[in-house]
FIKOL-598919 format. One line per 3 residues: for each residue x, y negated, z negated of C-alpha. Coordinates in steps of 0.1 Angstrom, whole numbers. Example, Ala and Ser with C-alpha at 12.3 -4.5 7.8 and 13.67 -1.06 7.14 Angstrom:
BEGIN
123:45:-78; 137:11:-71 .
END
This chain:
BEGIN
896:200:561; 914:172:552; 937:187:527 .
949:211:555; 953:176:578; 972:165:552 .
996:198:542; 1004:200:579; 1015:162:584 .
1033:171:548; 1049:201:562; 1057:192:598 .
1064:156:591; 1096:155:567; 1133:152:569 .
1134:163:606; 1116:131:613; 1131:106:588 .
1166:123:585; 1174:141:616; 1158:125:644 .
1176:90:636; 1212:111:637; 1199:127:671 .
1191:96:684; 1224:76:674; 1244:110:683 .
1230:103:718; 1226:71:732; 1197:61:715 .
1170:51:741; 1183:79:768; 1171:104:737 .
1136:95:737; 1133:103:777; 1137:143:772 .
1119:141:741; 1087:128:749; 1093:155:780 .
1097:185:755; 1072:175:733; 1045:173:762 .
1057:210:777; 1063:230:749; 1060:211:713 .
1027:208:714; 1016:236:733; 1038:262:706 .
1026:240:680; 984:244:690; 996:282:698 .
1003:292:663; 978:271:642; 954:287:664 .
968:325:660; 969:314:622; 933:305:625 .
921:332:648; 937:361:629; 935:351:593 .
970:358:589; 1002:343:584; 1035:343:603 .
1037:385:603; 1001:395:599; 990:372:634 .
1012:397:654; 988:425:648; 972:408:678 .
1005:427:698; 1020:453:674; 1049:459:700 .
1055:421:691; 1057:421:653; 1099:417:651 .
1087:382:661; 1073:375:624; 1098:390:609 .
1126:372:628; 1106:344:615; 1110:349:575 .
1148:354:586; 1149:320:600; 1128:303:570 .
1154:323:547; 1185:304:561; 1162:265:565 .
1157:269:528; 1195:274:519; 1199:250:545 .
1174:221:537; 1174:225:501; 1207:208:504 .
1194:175:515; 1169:172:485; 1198:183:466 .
1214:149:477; 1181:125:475; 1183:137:441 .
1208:126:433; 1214:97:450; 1176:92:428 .
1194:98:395; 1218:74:406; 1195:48:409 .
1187:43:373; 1210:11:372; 1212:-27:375 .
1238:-26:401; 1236:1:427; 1265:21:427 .
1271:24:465; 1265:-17:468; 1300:-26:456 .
1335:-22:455; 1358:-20:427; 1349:14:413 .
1365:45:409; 1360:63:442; 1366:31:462 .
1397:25:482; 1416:-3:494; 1398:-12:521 .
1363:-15:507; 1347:-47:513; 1311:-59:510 .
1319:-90:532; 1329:-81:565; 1329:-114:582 .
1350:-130:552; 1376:-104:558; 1376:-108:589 .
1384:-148:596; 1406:-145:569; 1429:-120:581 .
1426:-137:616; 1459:-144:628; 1481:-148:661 .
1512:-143:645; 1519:-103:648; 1535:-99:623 .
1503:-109:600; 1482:-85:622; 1456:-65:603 .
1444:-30:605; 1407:-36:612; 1400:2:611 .
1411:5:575; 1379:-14:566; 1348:3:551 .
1319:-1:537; 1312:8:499; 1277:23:509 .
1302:52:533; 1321:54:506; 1300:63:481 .
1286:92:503; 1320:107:512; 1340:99:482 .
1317:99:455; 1289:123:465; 1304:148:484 .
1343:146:480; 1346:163:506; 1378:182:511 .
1405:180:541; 1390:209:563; 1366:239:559 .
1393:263:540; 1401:238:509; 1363:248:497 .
1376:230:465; 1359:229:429; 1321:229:424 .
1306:199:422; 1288:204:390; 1264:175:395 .
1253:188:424; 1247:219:416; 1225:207:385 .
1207:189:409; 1204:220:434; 1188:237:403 .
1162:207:395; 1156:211:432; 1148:249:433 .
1126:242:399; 1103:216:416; 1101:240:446 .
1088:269:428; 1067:248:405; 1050:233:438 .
1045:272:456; 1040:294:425; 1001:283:420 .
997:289:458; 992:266:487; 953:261:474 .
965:250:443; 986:223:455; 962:210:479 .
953:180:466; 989:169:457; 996:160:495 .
972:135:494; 1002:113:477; 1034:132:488 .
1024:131:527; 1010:97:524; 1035:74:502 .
1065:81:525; 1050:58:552; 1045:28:528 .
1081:30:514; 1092:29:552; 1067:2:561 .
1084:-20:535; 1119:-10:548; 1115:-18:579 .
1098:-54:573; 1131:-62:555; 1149:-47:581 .
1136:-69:607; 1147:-100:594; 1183:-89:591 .
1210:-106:615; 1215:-76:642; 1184:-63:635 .
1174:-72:673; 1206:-55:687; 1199:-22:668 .
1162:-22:680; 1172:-25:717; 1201:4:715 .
1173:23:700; 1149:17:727; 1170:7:758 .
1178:40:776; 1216:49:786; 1209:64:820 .
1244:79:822; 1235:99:790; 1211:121:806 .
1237:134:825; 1251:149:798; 1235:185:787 .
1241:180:753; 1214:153:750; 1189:175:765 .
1198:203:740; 1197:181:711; 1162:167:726 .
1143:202:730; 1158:219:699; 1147:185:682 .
1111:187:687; 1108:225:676; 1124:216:648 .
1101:185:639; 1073:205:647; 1083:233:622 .
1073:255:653; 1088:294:651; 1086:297:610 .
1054:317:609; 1039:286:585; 1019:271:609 .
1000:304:615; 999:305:576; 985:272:570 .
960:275:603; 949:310:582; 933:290:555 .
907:270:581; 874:283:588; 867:306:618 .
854:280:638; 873:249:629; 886:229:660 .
920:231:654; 929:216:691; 913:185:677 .
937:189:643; 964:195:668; 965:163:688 .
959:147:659; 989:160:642; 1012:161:668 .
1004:117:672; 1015:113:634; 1042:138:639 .
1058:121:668; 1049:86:657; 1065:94:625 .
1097:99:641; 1094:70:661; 1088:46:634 .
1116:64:613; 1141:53:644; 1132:18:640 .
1134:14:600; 1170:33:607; 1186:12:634 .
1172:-20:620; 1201:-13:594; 1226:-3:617 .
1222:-26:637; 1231:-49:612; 1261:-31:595 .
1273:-33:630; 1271:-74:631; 1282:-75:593 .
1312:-53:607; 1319:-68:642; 1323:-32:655 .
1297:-16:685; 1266:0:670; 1277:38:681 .
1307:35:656; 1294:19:626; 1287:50:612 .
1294:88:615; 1267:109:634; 1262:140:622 .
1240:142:590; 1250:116:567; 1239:91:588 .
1205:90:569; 1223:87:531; 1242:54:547 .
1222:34:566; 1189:41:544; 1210:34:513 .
1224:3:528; 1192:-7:534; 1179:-5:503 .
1207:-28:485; 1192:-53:503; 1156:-52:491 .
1148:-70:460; 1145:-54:427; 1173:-30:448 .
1170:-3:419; 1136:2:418; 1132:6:461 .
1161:29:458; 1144:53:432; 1115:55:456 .
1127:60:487; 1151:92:474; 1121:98:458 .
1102:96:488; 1132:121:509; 1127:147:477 .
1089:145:486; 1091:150:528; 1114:178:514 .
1087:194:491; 1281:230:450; 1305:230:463 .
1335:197:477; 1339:217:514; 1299:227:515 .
1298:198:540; 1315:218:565; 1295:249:557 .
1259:226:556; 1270:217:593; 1275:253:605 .
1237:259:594; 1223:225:606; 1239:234:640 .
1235:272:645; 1209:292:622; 1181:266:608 .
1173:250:642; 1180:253:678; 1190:283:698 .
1167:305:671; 1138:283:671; 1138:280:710 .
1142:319:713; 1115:326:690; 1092:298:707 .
1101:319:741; 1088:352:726; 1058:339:712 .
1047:322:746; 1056:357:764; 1038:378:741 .
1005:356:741; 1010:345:778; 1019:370:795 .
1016:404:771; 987:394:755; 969:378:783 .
962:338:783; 931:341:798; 917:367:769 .
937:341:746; 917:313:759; 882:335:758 .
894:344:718; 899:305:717; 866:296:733 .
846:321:708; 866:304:677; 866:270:686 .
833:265:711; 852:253:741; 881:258:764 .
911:242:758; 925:218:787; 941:243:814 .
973:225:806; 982:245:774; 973:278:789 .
1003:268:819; 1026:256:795; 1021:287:778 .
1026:307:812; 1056:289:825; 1063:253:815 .
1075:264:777; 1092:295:787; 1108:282:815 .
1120:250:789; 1129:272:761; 1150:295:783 .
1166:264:801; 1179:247:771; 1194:287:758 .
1207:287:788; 1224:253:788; 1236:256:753 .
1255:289:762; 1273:272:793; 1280:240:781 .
1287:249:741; 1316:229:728; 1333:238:696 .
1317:226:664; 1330:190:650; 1324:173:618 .
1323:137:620; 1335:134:658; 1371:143:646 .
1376:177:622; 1374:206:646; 1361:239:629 .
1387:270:628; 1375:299:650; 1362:320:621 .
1341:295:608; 1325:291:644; 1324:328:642 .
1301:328:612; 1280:306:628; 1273:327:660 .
1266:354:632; 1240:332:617; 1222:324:650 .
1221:366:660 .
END
């Protein structure tokens, strides 16, 4: 019982909560974020997520074998293993990166916590304020170019790590250190699956539980930091005019399925290892809490830090960093130069990403295209859509809810079987809908506009 409490938190909570979610917030006004996500995640995350631990349970089959329920359905599962397919090309990137920002950490002096090396430009400066009086001046002739500033921890990430190249067709050479770390990261993932999810049980009992100490500790250093305050409240203070926009909505629903690992066929497949009559609405609620809560807390440890590289940098908090996927490998980074014994909390947090995870110089722009198109929104919210019509509405939700009732002993609140009915399709369709009429051409980094063939490739992806 508890080691399938434990494999789901280890599964569903990872880098969507500690790593995307903090982007997605920043991306979008902070606090006017959390207003359409709590609202998805009460009508359709956790209705979608209940819906296929449940089939799992029910059918004793994983992401294909539970549509047997509906054979006219099965395209579902198999639409499924497509999606999981391009996630794994997709996510294995970002372990790729924790390890080697991990190897990186075997030093006195953390590389990305100074200027002066090879990679750094002119305007690199670990002392913001001191820069900044001294170049004070009323005489225009001695005026400074403020924006030519940056800090060694973003330089680092786009100068160092990824080098990244001018635009999307100067792909450049391979990276050779990432792609020995891409090969460490494909060697720890089928070390971890080839025994078998039974056979790893017992190893989430540390991987799913010592993320949340490494960010405890984060975050209480991250409090006492100058700015800390200001980050915290553009965090939690909602931008009203931002939920005007239909890009925050978007980025809200397509969040929470992506969180809650909902429309990958695993959560039937873990739910297929319970006993017949475990109460998996019970293991539900309880994991969509630590789910959502994990995400939460994750926001907090983040914009701690950015909050104060915004008053070391005298600049607003929405422009002290890029945000778009990065974000996470600058201000956690920063965060951790600031920690005593800086080397050793830096080896365990990237070793704590490459858990929650458990080249080439222009794969940036080609990381993007999948982040944005194939290994999350439109196709997760289209297969969520299909699954709640085939159950709902194909199916039946009242013989779903007497199937549910013989497996579980009771009724369900009516809630679910609603959501099910109309709430998540109607949400699911919505966003499609909005994401279609309002789509805006693909930008990396607020400024690098993506030629029409590379937008192409991404429409591809998503079909």
């Amino acid at each position: 019982k508890l080691d399938f409490i434990l494999s789901c938190v280890g599964f569903a909570v990872g880098l969507g909560n500690v790593w995307r979610f903090p982007y997605l917030c920043y991306k979008n006004g902070g606090g006017a974020f959390l207003i359409p996500y709590l609202l998805f995640i009460i009508t359709s995350g956790i209705p979608v997520f209940f819906l296929e631990i449940s089939l799992g349970q029910y059918m004793k089959q994983g992401g294909i074998g539970i549509w047997n329920l509906c054979p006219l359905m099965k395209g579902i599962g198999f639409a499924s293993t497509v999606i999981v397919f391009f996630c794994n090309c997709y996510y294995i990137m970002v372990l790729t990166w924790a390890i080697y920002y991990l190897g990186r950490s075997f030093t006195t002096i953390l590389p990305w916590s100074t200027c002066g090396n090879a990679w750094n430009t002119a305007g690199c400066t670990t002392n913001f304020t001191a820069m900044l009086a001294g170049r004070t001046s009323t005489n225009s002739s001695n005026l400074f170019n403020y924006t030519t500033l940056s800090s060694p921890v973003i330089e680092f990430w786009e100068r160092e790590v990824l080098k990244i190249t001018p635009d999307i067709t100067d792909t450049g050479s391979i990276r050779w250190e990432l792609a020995l770390c891409l090969l460490v990261a494909w060697t720890i993932c089928y070390i971890c699956i080839c025994k078998g999810v039974r056979a790893t049980g017992k190893i989430v009992y540390v991987t799913a539980l010592f993320p949340y100490i490494v960010l405890l500790c984060l975050l209480i250093r991250g409090v006492m930091l100058p700015g800390a305050l200001e980050g915290i409240q553009f965090y939690i203070k909602p931008n009203w005019t931002k939920l005007q926009e239909a890009q925050v909505w978007i980025d809200a629903g397509t969040q929470v399925f992506f969180s809650y690992a909902i429309g990958l066929g695993a959560l039937s497949a873990l739910g297929s290892y319970n006993l017949y009559n475990n109460n998996c609405f019970k293991d539900t609620v309880i994991l969509a809490a630590v789910n959502s809560g994990t995400s939460f807390f994750a926001g907090f440890v983040i914009f701690t830090f950015l909050g104060f590289m915004a008053h070391e940098q005298k600049v607003p908090i929405d422009q002290v960093a890029e945000s778009g996927p990065g974000l996470a490998f600058i201000a956690y980074p920063k965060g951790v130069t600031l920690m005593p014994l800086s080397p050793l909390w830096s080896c365990l947090f990237f070793l704590m990403i490459l858990l929650l995870g458990l080249d080439s110089q222009g794969g940036m722009y080609v990381f993007q295209i999948f982040d944005y198109y194939s290994a999350s929104g439109m196709t997760l919210l289209w297969m969520s859509l299909w699954e709640c019509i085939t159950i709902a509405w194909i199916y039946g939700a009242d013989r779903y809810y007497q199937n549910l009732k013989d497996m579980i002993g009771y009724r369900p609140p009516a809630l679910f079987k609603y959501c099910w009915l109309f709430l998540t399709p109607a949400a699911t369709l919505g966003i499609f809908i909005f994401v279609l009429i309002s789509h805006k051409p693909l930008t990396y980094n607020r400024t690098y506009e993506y030629p029409w063939w590379g937008l192409l490739i991404g429409w591809c992806l998503a079909l």
